[in-house]
Structures are given as structure tokens and as C-alpha cells.
N, CA, C and O of each residue as an XYZ file, in Angstrom:
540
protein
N     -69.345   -135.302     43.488
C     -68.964   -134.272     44.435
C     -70.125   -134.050     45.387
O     -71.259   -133.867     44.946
N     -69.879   -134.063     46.592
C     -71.207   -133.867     47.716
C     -70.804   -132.188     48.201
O     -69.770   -131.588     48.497
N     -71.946   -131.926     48.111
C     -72.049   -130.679     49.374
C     -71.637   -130.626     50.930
O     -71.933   -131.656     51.536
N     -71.087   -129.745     51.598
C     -71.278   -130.026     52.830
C     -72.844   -129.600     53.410
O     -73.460   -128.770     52.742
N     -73.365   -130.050     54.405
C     -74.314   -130.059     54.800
C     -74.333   -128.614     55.717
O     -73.518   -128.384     56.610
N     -75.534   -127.608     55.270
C     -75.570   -126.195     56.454
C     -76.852   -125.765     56.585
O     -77.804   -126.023     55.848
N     -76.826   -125.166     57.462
C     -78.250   -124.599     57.613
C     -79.033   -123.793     56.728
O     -80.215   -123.541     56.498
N     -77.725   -123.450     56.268
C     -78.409   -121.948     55.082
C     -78.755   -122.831     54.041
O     -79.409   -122.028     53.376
N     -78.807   -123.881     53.398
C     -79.460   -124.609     52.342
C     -81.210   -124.875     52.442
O     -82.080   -125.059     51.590
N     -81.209   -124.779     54.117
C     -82.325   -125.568     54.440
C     -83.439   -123.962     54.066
O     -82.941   -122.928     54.513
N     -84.762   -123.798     53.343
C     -85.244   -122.901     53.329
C     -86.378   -122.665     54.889
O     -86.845   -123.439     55.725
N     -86.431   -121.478     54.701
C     -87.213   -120.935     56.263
C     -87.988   -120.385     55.728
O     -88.024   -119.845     54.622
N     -89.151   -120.577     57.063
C     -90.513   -119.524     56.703
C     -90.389   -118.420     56.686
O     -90.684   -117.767     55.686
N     -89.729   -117.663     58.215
C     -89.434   -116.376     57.758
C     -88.251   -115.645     57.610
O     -87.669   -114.784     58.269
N     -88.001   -116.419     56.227
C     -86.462   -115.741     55.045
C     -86.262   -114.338     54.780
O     -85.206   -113.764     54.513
N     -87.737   -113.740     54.920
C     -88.016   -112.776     54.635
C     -87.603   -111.432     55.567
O     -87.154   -110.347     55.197
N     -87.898   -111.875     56.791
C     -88.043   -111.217     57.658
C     -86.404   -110.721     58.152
O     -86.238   -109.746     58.886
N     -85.136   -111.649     57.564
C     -84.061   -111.376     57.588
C     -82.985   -110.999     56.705
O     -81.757   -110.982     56.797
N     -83.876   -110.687     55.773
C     -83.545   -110.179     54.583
C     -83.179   -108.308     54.927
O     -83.876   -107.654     55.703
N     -82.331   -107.896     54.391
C     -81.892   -106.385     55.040
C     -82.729   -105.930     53.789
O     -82.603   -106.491     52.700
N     -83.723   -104.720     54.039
C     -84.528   -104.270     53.440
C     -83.977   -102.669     53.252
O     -83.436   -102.041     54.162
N     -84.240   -102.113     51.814
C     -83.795   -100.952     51.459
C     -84.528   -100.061     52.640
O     -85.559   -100.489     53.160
N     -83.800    -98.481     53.141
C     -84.313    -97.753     53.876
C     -85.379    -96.807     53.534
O     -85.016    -96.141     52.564
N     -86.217    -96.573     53.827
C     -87.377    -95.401     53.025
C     -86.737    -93.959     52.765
O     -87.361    -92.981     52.355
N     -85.688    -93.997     53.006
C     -84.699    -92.607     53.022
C     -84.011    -92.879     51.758
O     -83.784    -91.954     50.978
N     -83.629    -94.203     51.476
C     -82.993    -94.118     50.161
C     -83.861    -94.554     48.940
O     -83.403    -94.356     47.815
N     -85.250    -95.213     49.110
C     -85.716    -95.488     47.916
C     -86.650    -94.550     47.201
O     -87.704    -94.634     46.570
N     -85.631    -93.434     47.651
C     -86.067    -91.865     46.202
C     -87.635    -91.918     46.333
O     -88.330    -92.883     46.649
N     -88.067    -90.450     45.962
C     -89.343    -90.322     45.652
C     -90.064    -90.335     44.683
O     -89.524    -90.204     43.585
N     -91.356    -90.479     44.751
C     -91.928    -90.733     43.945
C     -93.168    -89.741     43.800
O     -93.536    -89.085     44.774
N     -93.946    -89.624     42.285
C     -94.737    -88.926     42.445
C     -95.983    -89.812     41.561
O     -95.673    -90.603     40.670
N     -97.367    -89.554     41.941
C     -98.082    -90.446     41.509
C     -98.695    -89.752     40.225
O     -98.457    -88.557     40.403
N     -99.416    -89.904     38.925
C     -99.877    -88.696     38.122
C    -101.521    -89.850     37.820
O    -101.680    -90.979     37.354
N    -102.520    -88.711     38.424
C    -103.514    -89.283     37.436
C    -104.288    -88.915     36.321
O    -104.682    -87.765     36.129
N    -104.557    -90.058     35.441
C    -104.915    -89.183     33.745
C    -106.276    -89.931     33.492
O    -106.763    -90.626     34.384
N    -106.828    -89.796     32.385
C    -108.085    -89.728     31.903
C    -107.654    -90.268     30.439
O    -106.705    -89.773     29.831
N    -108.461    -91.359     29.915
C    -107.624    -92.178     28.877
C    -109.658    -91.940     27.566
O    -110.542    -92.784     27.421
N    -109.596    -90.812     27.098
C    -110.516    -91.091     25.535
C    -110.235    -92.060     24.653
O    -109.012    -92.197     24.644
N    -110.747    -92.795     23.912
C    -110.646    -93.647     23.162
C    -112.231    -93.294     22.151
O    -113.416    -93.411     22.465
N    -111.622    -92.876     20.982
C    -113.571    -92.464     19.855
C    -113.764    -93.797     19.557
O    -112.961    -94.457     18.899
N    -114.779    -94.214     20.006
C    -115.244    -95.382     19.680
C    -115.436    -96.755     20.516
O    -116.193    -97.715     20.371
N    -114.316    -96.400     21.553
C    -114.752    -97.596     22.269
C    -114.747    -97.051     23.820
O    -113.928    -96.281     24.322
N    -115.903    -97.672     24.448
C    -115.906    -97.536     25.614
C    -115.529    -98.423     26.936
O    -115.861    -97.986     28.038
N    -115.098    -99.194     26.869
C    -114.505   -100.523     27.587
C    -113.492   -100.617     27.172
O    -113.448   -100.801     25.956
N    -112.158   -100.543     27.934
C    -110.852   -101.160     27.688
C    -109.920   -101.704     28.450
O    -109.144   -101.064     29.160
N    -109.963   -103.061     28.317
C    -109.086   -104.152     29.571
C    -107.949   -103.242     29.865
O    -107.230   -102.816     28.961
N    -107.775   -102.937     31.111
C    -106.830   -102.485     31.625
C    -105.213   -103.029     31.738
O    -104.283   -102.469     32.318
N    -105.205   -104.240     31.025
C    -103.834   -104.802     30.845
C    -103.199   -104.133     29.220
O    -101.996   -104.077     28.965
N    -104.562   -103.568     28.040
C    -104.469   -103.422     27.072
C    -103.984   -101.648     26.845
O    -103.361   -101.186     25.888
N    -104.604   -100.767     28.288
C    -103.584   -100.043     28.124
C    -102.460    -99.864     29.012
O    -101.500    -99.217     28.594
N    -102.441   -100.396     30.303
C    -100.824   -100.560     30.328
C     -99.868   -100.701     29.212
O     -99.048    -99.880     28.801
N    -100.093   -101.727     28.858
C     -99.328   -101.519     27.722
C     -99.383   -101.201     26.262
O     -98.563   -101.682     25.479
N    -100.324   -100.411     25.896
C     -99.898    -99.614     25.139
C     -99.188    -98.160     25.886
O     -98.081    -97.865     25.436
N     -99.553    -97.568     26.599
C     -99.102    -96.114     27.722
C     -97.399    -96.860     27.587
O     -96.584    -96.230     26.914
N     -96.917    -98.298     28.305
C     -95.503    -98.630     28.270
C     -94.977    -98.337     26.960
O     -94.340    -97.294     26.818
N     -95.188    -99.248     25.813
C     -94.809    -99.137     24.311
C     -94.738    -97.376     24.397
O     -93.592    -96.938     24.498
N     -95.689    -96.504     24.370
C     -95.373    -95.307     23.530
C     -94.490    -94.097     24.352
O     -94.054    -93.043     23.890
N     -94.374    -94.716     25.947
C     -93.168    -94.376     26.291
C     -91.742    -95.085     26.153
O     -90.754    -94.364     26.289
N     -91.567    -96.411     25.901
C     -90.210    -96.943     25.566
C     -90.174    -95.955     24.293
O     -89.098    -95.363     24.206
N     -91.221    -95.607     23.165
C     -91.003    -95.034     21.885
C     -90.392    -93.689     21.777
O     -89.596    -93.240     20.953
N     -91.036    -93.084     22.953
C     -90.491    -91.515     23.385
C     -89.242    -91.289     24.069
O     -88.544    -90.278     23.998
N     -88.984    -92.573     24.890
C     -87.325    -92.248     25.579
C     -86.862    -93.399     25.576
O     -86.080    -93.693     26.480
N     -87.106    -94.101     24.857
C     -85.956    -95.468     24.452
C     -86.046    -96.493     25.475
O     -86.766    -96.218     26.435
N     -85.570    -97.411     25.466
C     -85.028    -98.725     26.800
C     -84.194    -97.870     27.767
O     -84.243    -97.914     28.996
N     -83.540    -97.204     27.117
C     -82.494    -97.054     28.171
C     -82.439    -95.729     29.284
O     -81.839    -95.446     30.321
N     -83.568    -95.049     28.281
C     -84.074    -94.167     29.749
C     -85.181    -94.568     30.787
O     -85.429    -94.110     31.902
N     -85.743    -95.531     30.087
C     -87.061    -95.764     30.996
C     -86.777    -96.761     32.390
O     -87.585    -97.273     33.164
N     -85.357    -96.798     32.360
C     -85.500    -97.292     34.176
C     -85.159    -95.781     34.964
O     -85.586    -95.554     36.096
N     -84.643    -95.169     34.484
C     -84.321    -93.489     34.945
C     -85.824    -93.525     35.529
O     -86.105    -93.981     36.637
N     -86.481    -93.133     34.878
C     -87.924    -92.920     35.215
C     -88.529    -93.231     36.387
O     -89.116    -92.525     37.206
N     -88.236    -94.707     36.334
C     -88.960    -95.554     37.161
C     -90.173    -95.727     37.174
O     -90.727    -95.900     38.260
N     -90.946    -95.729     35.927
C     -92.625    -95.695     35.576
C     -92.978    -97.060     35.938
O     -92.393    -98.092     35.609
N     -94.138    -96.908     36.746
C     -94.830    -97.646     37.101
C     -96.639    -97.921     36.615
O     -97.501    -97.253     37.186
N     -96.868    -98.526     35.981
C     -98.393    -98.859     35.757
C     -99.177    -99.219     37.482
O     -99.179   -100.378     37.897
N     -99.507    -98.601     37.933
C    -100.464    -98.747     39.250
C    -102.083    -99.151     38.985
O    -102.634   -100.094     39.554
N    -102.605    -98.436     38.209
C    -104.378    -98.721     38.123
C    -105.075    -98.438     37.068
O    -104.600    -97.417     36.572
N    -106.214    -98.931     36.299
C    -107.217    -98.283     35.304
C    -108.146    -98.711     35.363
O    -108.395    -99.827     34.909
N    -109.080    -97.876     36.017
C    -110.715    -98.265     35.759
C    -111.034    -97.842     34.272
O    -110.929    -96.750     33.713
N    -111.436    -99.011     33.841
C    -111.787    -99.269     32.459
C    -113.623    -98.272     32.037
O    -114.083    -97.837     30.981
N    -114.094    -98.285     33.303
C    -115.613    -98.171     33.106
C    -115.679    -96.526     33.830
O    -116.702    -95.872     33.632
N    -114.824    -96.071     34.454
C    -114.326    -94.672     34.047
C    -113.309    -93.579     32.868
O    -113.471    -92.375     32.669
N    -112.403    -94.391     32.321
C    -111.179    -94.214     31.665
C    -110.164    -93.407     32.642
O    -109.529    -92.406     32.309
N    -110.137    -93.990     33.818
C    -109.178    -93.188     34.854
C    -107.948    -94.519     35.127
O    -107.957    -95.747     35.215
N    -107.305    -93.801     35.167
C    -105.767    -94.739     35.627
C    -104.797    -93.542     36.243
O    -104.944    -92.320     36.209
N    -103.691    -94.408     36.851
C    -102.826    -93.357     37.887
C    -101.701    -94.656     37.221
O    -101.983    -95.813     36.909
N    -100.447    -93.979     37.167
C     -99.052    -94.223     37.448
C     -98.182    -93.613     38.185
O     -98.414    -92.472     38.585
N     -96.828    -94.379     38.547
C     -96.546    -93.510     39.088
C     -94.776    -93.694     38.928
O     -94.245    -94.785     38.722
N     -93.974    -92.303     39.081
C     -92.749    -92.161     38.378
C     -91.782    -91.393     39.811
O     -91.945    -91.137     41.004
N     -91.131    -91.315     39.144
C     -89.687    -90.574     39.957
C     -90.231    -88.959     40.145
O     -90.947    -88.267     39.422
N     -89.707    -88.746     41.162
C     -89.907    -87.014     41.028
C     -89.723    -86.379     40.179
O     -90.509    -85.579     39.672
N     -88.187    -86.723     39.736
C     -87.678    -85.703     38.858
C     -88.282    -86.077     37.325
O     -88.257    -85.290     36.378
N     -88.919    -87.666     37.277
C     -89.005    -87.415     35.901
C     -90.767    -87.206     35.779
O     -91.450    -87.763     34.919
N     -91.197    -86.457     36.639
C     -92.701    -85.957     36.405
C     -93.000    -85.670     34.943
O     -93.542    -86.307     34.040
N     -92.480    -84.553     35.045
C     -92.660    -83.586     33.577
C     -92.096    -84.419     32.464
O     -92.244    -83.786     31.418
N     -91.596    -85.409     32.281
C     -90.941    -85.569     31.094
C     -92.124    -86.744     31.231
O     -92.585    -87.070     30.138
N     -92.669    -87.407     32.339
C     -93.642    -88.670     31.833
C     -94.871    -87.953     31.503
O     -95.613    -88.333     30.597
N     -95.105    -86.900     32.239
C     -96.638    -86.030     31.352
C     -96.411    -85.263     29.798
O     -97.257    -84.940     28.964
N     -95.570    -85.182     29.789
C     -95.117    -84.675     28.180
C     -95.222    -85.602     27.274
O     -95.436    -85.309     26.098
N     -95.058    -87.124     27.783
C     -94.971    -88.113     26.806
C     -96.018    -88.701     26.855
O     -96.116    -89.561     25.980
N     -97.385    -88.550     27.923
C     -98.371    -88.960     27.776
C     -99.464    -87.785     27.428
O    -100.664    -88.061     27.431
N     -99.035    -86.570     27.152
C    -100.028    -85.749     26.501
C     -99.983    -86.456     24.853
O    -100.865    -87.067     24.250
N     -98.765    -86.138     24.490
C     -98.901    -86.655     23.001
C     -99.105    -88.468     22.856
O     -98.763    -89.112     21.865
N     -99.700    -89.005     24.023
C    -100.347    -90.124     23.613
C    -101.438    -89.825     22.394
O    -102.368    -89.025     22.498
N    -101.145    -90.611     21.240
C    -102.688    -90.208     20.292
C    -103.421    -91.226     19.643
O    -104.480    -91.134     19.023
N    -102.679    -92.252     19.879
C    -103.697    -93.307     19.011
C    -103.563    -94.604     19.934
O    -102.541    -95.039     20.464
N    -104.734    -95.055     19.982
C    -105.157    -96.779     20.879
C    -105.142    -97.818     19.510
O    -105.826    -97.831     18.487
N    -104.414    -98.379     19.832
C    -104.682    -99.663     19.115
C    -105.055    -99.506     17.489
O    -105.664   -100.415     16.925
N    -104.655    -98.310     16.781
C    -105.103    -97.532     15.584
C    -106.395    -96.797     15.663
O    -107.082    -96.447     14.703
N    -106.573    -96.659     16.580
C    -108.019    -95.556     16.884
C    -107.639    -93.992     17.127
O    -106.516    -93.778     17.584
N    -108.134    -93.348     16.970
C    -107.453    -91.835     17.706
C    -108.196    -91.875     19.123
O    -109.335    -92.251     19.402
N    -107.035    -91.291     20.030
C    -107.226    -91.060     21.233
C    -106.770    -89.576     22.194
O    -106.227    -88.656     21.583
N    -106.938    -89.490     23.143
C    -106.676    -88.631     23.954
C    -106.824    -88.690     25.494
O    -107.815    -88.850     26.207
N    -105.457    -88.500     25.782
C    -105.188    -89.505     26.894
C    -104.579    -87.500     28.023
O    -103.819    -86.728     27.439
N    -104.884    -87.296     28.850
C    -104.865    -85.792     29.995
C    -104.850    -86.191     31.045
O    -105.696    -86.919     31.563
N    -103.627    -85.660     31.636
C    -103.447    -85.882     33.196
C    -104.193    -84.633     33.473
O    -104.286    -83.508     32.983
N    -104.905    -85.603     34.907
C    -105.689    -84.195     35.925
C    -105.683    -83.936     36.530
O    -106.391    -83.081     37.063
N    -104.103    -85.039     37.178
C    -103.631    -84.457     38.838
C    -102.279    -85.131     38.998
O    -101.895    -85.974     38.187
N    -101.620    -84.787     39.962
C    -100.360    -85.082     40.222
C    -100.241    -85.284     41.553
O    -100.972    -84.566     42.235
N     -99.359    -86.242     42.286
C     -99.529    -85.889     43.467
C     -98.377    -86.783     44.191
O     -98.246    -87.911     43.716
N     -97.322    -86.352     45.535
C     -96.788    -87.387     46.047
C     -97.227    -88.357     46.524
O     -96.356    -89.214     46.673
N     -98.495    -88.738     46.950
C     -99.005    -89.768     47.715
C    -100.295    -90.244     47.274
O    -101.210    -89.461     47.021
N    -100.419    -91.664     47.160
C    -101.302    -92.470     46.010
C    -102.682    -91.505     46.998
O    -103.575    -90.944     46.363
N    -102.644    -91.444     48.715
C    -103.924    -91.960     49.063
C    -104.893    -90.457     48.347
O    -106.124    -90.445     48.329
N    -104.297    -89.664     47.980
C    -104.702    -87.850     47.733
C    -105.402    -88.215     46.212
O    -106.540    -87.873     45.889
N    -104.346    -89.076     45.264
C    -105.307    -89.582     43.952
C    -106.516    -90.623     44.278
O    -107.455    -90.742     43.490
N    -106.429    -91.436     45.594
C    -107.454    -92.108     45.910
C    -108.764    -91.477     45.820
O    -109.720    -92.050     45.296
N    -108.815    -90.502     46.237
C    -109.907    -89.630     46.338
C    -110.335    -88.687     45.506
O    -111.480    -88.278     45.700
N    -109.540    -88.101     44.372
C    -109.835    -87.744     43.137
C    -110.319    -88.711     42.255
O    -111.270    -88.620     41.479
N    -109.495    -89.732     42.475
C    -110.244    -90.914     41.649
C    -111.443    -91.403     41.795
O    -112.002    -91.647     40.725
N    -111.952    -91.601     42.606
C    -113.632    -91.928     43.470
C    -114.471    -91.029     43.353
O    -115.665    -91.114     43.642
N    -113.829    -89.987     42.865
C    -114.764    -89.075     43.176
C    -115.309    -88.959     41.810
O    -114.644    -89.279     40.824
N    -116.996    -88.320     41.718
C    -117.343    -88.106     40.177
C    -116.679    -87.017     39.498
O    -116.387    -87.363     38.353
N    -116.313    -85.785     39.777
C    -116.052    -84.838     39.239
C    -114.436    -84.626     38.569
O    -113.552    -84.975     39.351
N    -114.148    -84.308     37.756
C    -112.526    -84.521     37.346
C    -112.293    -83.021     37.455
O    -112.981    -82.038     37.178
N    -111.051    -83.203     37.968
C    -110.068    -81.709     38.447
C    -109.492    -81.295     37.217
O    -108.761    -80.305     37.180
């Protein structure tokens, strides 16, 4: 069986550029939260190691099937501060800081993991984050 021959098979450089892109009016808001990650005992921690643990002990707190509701996002962790920012749906602010207060244990270590700011727009945690002093 042959294909007929069309243009749309052939790939383009910019595919992209004609691609209909969601509107900034409909892709809901977001709010960014930044926290402060203790760990007794260790002071260095690859930042891929707590993404996901922070993911795991929220799938644990609201299941698979709430956590696209959410829309949690892993965004950043300076390892050599213990600062990281994520960032979630508006509405589910409070229910992702509730589930990361009772974060308590790393990797079987005890921990303590406190948000110290909240905010709609990453660039406002940019600058809490840089900065030495925690809010």
C-alpha cells in the first residue's frame, strides 16, 4: 500500500510557530510557594533527590488522581541553601502547603521542610530567594 504524497508529511523548521498555542487567559493561575527543606544530618542534597521525594509524599497525601488537579510543579532547589520553590494551581495553594508542612522524614532521616513565602509570580520569589535573610 503507498501513501499519497503531501506536504504535511514533509517536517518544517518552523512547525512550531503554527501550532495554535493555548491563550494566557485560559491556562489558569498559578501560584508559586517557596520553602526551606532541614534535613538532621545532612547538609548537601541533589536536588533531583528531593523533587522527588516532596512528589512521592504528595502522590501519598492526595493519591494519583488528585495530583493533576493540583498541577504541582517541581521548579528549583538550591541544595547549598535548602531553598526550593514549586509551583501549583491557585486554588490548590493551601492544600499543597498542608501537605508539605507535614513533610517529616528524607530518605529515613527526620526532617523539616516550611514554606516562607507564597507568591503569584516566580520573579517576587526570585528575590526572596537570593536574598540572605528568610521571611
Amino acid at each position: 500500500m503507498s501513501f499519497p504524497a503531501s506536504n504535511s508529511a514533509i517536517p518544517r523548521k518552523n512547525a512550531k510557530k503554527n501550532l495554535a498555542t493555548v491563550p494566557l487567559s485560559l491556562r489558569g493561575k498559578k501560584r508559586y510557594i517557596l520553602f526551606a527543606l532541614n534535613v538532621e544530618g545532612v547538609s548537601d542534597i541533589a536536588p533531583s533527590r528531593v523533587e522527588q521525594a516532596v512528589h512521592a509524599h504528595l502522590v501519598q497525601c492526595y493519591g494519583i488522581v488528585g495530583m493533576p488537579f493540583m498541577r504541582f510543579r517541581f521548579i528549583h532547589y538550591d541544595s547549598s541553601r535548602g531553598r526550593g520553590v514549586v509551583r501549583c494551581a491557585h486554588y490548590a495553594k493551601d492544600a499543597i502547603i498542608a501537605a508539605l508542612v507535614l513533610f517529616s522524614q528524607f530518605e529515613g532521616k527526620p526532617a523539616t521542610l516550611r514554606t516562607l513565602q507564597t507568591s503569584g509570580t516566580i520573579k517576587t520569589l526570585k528575590e526572596s530567594f537570593t536574598s540572605n535573610g528568610s521571611k
